[in-house]
PyMOL commands that place a pseudoatom at each C-alpha (Angstrom):
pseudoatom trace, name=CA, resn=UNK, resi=1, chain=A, elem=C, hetatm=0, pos=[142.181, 173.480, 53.867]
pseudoatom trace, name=CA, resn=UNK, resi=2, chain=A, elem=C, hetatm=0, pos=[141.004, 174.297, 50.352]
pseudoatom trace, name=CA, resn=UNK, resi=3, chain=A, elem=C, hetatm=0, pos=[137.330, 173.287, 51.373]
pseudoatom trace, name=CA, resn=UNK, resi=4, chain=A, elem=C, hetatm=0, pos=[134.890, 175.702, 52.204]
pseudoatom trace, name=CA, resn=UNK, resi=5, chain=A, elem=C, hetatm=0, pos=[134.149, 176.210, 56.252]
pseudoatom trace, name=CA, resn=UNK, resi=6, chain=A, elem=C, hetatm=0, pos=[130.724, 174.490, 55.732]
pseudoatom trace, name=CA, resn=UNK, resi=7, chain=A, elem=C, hetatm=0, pos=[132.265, 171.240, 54.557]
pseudoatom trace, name=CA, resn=UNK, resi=8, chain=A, elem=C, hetatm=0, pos=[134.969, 170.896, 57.113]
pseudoatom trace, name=CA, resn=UNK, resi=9, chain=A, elem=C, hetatm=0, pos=[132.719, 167.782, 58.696]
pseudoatom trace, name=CA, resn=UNK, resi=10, chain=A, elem=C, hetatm=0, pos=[133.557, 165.809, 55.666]
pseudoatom trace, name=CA, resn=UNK, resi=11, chain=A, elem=C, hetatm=0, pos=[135.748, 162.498, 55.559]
pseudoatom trace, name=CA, resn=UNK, resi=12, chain=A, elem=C, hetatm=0, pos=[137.840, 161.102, 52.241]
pseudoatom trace, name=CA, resn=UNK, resi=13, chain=A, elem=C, hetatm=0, pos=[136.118, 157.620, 51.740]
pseudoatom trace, name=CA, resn=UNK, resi=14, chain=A, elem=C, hetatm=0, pos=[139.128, 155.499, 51.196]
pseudoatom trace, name=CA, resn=UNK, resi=15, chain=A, elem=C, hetatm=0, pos=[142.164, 157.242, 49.971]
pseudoatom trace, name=CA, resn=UNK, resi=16, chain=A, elem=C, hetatm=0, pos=[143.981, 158.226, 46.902]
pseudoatom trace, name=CA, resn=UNK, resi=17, chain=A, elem=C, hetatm=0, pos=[147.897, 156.711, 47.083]
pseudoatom trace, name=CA, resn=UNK, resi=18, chain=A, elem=C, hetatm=0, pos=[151.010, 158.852, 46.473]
pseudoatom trace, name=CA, resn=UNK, resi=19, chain=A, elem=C, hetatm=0, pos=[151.503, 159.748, 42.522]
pseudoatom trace, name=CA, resn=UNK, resi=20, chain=A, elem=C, hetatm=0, pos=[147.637, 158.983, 41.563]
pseudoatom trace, name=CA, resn=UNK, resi=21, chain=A, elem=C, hetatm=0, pos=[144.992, 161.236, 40.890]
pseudoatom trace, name=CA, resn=UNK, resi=22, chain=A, elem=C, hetatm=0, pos=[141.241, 160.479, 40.064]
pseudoatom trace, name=CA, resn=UNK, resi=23, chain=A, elem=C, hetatm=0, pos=[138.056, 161.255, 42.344]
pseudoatom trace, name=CA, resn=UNK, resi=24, chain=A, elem=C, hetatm=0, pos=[138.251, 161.176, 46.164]
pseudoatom trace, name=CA, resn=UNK, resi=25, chain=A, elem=C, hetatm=0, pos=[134.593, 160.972, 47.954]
pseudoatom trace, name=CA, resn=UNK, resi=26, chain=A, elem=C, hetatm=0, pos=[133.876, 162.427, 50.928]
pseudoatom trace, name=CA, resn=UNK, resi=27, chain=A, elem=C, hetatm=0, pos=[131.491, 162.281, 53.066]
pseudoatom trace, name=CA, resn=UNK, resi=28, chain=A, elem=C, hetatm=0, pos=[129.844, 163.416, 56.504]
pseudoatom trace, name=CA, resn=UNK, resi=29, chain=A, elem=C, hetatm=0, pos=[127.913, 159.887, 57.303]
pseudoatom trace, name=CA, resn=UNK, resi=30, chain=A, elem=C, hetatm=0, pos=[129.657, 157.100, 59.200]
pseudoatom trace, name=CA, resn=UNK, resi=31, chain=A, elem=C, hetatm=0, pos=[128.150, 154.037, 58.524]
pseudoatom trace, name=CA, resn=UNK, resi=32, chain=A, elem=C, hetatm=0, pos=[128.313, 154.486, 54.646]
pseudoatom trace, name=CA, resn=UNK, resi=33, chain=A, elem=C, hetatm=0, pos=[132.210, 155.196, 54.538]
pseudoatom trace, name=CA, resn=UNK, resi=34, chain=A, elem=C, hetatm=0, pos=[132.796, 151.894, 56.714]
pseudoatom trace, name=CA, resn=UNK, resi=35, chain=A, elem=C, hetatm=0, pos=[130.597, 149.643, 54.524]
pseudoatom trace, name=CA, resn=UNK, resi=36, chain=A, elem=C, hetatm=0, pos=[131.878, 151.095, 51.672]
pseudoatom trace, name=CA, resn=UNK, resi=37, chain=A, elem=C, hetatm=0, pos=[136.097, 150.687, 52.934]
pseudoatom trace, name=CA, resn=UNK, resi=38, chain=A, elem=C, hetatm=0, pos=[135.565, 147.296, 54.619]
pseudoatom trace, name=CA, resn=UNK, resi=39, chain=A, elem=C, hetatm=0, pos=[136.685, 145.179, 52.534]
pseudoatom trace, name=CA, resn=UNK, resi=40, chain=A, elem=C, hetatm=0, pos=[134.091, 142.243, 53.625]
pseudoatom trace, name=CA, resn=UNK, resi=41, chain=A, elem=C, hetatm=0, pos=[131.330, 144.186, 51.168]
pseudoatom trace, name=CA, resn=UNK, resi=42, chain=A, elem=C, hetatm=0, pos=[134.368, 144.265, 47.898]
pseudoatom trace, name=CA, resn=UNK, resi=43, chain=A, elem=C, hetatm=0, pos=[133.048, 147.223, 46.534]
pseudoatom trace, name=CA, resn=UNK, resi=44, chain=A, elem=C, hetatm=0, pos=[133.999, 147.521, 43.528]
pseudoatom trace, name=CA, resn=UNK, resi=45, chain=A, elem=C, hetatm=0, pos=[137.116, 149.428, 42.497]
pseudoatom trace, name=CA, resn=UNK, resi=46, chain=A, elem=C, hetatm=0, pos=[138.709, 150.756, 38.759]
pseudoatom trace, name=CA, resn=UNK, resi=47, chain=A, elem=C, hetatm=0, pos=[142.212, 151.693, 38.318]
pseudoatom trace, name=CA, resn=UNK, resi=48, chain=A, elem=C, hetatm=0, pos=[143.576, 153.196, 34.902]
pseudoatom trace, name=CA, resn=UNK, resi=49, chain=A, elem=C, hetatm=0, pos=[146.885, 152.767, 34.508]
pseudoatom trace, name=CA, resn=UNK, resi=50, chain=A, elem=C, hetatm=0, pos=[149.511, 154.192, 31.792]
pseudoatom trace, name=CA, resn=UNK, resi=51, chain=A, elem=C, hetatm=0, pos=[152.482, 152.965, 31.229]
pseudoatom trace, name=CA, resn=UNK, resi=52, chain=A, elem=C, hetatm=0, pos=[155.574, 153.541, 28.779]
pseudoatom trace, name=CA, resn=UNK, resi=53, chain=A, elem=C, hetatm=0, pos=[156.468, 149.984, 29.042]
pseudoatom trace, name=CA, resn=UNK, resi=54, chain=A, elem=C, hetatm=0, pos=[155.373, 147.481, 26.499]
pseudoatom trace, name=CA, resn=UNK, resi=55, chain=A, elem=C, hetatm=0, pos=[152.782, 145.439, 27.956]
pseudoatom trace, name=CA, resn=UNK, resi=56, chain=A, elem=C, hetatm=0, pos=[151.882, 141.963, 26.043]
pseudoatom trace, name=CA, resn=UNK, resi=57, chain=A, elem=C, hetatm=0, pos=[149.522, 139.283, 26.588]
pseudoatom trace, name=CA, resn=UNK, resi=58, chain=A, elem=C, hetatm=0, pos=[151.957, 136.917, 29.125]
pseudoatom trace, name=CA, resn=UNK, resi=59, chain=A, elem=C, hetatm=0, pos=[152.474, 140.209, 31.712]
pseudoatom trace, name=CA, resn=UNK, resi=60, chain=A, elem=C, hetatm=0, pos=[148.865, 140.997, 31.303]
pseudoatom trace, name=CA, resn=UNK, resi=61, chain=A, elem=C, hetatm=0, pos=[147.710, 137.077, 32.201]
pseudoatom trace, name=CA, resn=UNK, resi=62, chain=A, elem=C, hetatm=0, pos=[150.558, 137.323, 34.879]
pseudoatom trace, name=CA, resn=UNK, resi=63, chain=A, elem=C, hetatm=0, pos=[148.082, 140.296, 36.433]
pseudoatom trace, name=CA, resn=UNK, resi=64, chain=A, elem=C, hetatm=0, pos=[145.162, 138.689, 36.039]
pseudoatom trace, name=CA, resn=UNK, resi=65, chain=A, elem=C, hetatm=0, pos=[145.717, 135.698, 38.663]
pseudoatom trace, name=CA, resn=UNK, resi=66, chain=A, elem=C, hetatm=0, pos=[146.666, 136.133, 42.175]
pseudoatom trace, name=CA, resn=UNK, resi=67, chain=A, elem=C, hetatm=0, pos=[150.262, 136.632, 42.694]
pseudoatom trace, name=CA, resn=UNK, resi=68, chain=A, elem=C, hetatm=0, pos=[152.353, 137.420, 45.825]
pseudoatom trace, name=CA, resn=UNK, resi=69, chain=A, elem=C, hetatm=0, pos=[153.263, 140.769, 46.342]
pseudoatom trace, name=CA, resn=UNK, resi=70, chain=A, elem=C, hetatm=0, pos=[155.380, 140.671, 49.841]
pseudoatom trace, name=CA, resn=UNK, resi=71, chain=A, elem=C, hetatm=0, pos=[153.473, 139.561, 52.608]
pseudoatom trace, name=CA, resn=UNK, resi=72, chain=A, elem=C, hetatm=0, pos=[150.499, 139.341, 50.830]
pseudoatom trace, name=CA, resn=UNK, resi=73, chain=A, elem=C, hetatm=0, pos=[148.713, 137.761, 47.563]
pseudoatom trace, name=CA, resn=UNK, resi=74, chain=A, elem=C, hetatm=0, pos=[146.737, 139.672, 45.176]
pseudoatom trace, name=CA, resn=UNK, resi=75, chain=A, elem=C, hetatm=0, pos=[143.373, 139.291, 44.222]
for i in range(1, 75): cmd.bond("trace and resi %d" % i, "trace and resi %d" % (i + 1))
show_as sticks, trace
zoom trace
């Protein structure tokens, strides 16, 4: 709604999750938003996070290695 008229052809590449902020592509060409979502090509992704928690060296090598988050295991 907030883009201009000209633009309304334009689809987010991926999404941004509730309570996050940062830079949401869009884009008007098909192919390059499914290559760039599927997760077959692992495109690379950055996430910032704060926190007011302490965070020392055991939780930070717990995040490093896969661990199961419900149904699923990290990366």
């Amino acid at each position: 709604d907030v883009l201009p008229m000209v633009c309304h052809d334009l689809t987010p590449v991926g999404r941004l999750d509730k309570n996050s902020e940062g830079l949401l592509l869009m884009s008007n060409d098909g192919k390059f938003i499914q290559h760039f979502i599927d997760p077959a090509h692992q495109e690379p992704k950055v996430y910032l996070v704060e926190t007011s928690a302490t965070v020392d060296d055991a939780l930070l090598d717990a995040f490093r290695n896969p661990f199961q988050l419900g149904p699923r295991t990290t990366l």
